[in-house]
N, C-alpha and C positions, 0 to 999 in steps of 0.2 A: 698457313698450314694447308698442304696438298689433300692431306686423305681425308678420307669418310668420317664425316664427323657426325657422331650419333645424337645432337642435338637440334638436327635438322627437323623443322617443322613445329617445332616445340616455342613457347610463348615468349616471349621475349625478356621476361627473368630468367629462364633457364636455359639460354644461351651463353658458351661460357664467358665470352666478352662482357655478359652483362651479370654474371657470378662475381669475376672477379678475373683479373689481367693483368699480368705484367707485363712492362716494356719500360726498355729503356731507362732504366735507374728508379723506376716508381710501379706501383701499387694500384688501381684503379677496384674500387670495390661498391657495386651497389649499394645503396642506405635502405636497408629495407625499412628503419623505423619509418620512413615517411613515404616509402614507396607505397600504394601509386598516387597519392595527393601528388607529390612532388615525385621527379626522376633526377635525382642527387647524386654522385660518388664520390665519394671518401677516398682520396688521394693520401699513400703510405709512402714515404719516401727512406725508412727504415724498416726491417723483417719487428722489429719490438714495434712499430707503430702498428702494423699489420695486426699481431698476437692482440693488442690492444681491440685492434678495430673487432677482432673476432668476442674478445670479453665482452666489448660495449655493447654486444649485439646490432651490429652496423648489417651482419649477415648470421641467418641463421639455419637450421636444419639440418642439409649438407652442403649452405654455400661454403661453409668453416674447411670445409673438404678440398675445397678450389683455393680457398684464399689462403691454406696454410701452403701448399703446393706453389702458389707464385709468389707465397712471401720467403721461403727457400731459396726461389730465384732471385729475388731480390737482394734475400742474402749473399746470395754468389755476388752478385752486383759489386755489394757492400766493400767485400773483402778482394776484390778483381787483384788489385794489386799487392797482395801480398805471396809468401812462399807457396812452393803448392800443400807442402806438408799443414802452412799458419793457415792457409784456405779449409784445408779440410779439420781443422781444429777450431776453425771460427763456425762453421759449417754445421758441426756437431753441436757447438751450445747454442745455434739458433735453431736448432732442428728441438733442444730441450725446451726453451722459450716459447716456439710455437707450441707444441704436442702439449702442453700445459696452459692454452689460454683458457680450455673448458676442462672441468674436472672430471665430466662425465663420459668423455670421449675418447676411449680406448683406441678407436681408429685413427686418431691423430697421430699417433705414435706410427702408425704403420705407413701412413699421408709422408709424414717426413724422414719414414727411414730408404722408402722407394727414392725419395728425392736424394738421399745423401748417396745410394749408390748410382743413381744419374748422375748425380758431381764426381763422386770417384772414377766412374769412366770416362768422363771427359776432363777429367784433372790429366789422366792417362795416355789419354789421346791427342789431346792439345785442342780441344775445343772450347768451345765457350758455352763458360759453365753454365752460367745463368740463362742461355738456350738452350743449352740443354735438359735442364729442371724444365724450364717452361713445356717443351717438345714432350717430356718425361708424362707432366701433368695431362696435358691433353690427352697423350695414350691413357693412361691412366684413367680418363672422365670418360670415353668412349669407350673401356672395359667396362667402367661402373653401371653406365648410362645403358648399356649394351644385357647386361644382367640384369636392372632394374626393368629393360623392354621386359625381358622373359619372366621378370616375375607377374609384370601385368596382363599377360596372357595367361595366365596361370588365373589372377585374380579374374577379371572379366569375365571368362568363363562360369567362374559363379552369379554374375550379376543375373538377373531375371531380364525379359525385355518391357521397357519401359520400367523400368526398377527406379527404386527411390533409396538414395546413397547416403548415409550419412559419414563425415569425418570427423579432423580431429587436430588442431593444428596446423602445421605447414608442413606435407610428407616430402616437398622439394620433389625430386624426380619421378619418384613415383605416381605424383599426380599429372605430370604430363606426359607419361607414358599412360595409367590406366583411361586417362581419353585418348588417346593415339588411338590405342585397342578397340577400345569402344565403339571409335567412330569406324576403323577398319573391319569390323565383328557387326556393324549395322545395328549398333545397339544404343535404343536412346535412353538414356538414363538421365533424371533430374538429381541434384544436389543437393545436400544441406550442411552449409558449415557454423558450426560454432563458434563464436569470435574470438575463441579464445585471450582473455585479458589475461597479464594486463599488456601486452604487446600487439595484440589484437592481429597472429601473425594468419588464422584464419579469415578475415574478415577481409584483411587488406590481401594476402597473398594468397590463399586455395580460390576465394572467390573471385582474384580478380584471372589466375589462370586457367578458371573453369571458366569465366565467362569470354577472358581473350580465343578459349578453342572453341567459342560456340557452343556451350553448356548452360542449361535453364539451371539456374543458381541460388539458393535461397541464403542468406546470412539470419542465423539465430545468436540471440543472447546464452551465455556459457548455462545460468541455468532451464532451457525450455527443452535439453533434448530428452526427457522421458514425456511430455507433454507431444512434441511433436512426433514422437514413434507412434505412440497411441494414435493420434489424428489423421496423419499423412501415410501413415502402411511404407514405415519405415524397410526396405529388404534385407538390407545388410548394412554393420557397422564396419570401418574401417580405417585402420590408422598405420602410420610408416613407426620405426622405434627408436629411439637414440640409443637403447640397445635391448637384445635378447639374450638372458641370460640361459646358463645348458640347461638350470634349473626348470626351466620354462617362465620365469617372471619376464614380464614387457617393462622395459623404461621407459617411457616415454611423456609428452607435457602435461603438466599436473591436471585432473580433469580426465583424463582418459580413463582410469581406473570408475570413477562415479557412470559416467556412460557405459560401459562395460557391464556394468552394475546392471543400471536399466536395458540395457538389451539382453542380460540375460533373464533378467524378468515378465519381459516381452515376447523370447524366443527367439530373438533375431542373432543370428551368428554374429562374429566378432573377427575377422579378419585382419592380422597384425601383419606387415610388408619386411622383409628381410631378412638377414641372415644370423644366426647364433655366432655370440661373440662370446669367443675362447677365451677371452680376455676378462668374462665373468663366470666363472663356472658355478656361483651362485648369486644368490642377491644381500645374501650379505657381502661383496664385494663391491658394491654401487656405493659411489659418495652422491647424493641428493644435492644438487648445487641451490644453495639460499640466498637470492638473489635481492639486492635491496629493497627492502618491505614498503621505502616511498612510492612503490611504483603500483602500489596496491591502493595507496590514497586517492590515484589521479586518475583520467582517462587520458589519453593522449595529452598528454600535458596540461589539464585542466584538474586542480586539487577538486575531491567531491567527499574529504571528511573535514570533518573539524580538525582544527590544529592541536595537538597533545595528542589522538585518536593515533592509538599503534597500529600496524601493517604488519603482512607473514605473509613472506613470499617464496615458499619451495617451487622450485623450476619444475621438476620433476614428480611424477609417482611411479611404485611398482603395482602392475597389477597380473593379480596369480594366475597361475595358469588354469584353473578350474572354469575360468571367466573366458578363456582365448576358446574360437572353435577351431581355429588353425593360424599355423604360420605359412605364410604364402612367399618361397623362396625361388632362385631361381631353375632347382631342379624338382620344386610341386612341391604342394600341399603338405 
């Protein structure tokens, strides 16, 4: 790829070669379950092995964004040699395949319908399809990536200097954008992430790309953040959303709703990162995805209950908008 690619400078998971890549009849997708102990990828040699890798949580946040995009491509791949009419009819029930690996992901559907009309124009044209989903995808991440910068100019702004940050799972782009900001804003800010269990995507991923940009980084257990607001002169709470309802309800990893809770007890604002999704016009439209309760038993693959001892694993919480002090999008506050 020739042009400007808005992942320049950013840590080495959120580049998109290390998101998720097609080439060449396959799939490459980072394994964030063990990324950074291990640097693993998950090779897809079908768009259904892909959709999979995105259920298993091989990638999460918005890598599912990237890897539904070059599983498309893949799919073009897939169907290379058929009609152009059976292409674009193979095309379409992998575009339903993917858009369905997460329940909660509205934007998927949009991830794969940009892709199908990048296949229909080069169905049209006579190019090749599956470079041109890929070519498709990249514009695509360098829009996204590009409006996530501006929304963290937006956020940063409200940071204090020398402010103390607390988050909230894995916000993906957002947090390599709001240190981007930071560090261009001359602003030093310290961390503190939650581990969020049981995938522990804070622990392993906000801490490890606060720490790869040069960020003093703290990792807490899921229950110490009312404990640590009090102690550390927490400034602001802040978290990216898996969605925003018009309603004002935040989606986002189960846990955020509780901290919310305590910073607004604290008084510490709550800033939630993205855009209302038309696609929820309430929160009764959210399906809560219930993820397998075994994973509540274990740490990283280590059982820590007794055997017969049940598990409840909601992915997800809504938390009201009484609780939000803003949404930080990329045209403000």
């Amino acid at each position: 790829m020739n042009e400007m690619r808005a992942d320049k400078g950013l840590a080495f998971m959120l580049q998109y070669e290390n998101v998720a890549w097609y080439d060449a009849g396959a799939v490459r997708i980072l394994d964030r379950r063990v990324y950074p102990g291990r640097i693993e990828f998950v090779t897809c040699r079908t768009h259904v092995e892909v959709m999979q890798a995105i259920r298993d949580m091989v990638t999460q946040s918005a890598g599912p964004y990237t890897a539904a995009g070059m599983g498309m491509a893949l799919a073009a791949w897939e169907c290379r040699e058929k009609t152009k009419q059976a292409q674009l009819v193979f095309l379409e029930q992998a575009a339903v395949c993917i858009a369905n690996a997460r329940p909660t992901r509205k934007r998927m559907e949009q991830v794969c319908s940009g892709c199908l009309t990048a296949a229909k124009e080069a169905l049209e044209s006579g190019a090749r399809v599956d470079e041109a989903i890929r070519a498709h995808v990249v514009r695509a991440n360098n829009s996204r990536y590009s409006k996530v910068n501006e929304i963290a100019k937006y956020l940063v702004a409200m940071f204090p200097q020398k402010g103390t940050v607390m988050t909230q799972c894995f916000g993906e782009t957002i947090v390599g954008m709001m240190l981007k900001e930071a560090k261009l804003a001359g602003k030093e800010v310290r961390l503190f992430c939650p581990e969020t269990r049981p995938y522990f995507q804070g622990a392993r991923l906000t801490a490890t790309v606060c720490h790869d940009m040069g960020f003093d980084v703290t990792v807490i257990t899921d229950n110490m953040p009312a404990f640590v607001m009090e102690r550390e002169g927490v400034d602001v709470f802040t978290c990216a959303a898996d969605a925003i309802c018009l309603d004002g309800y935040v989606v986002n990893k189960v846990g955020t709703f509780q901290i919310a809770i305590c910073a607004s007890h604290f008084g510490i604002p709550t800033f939630v990162t993205g855009a209302p999704d038309a696609g929820h016009p309430t929160k009764d439209t959210v399906t809560i995805e219930m993820r397998d309760p075994e994973f509540t038993l274990q740490a990283m693959g280590i059982r820590t209950a007794a055997e017969g001892v049940k598990g409840y694993y909601p992915a997800f919480d809504l938390t009201p908008p009484h609780l939000i002090s803003g949404i930080v999008t990329d045209r403000g506050v």
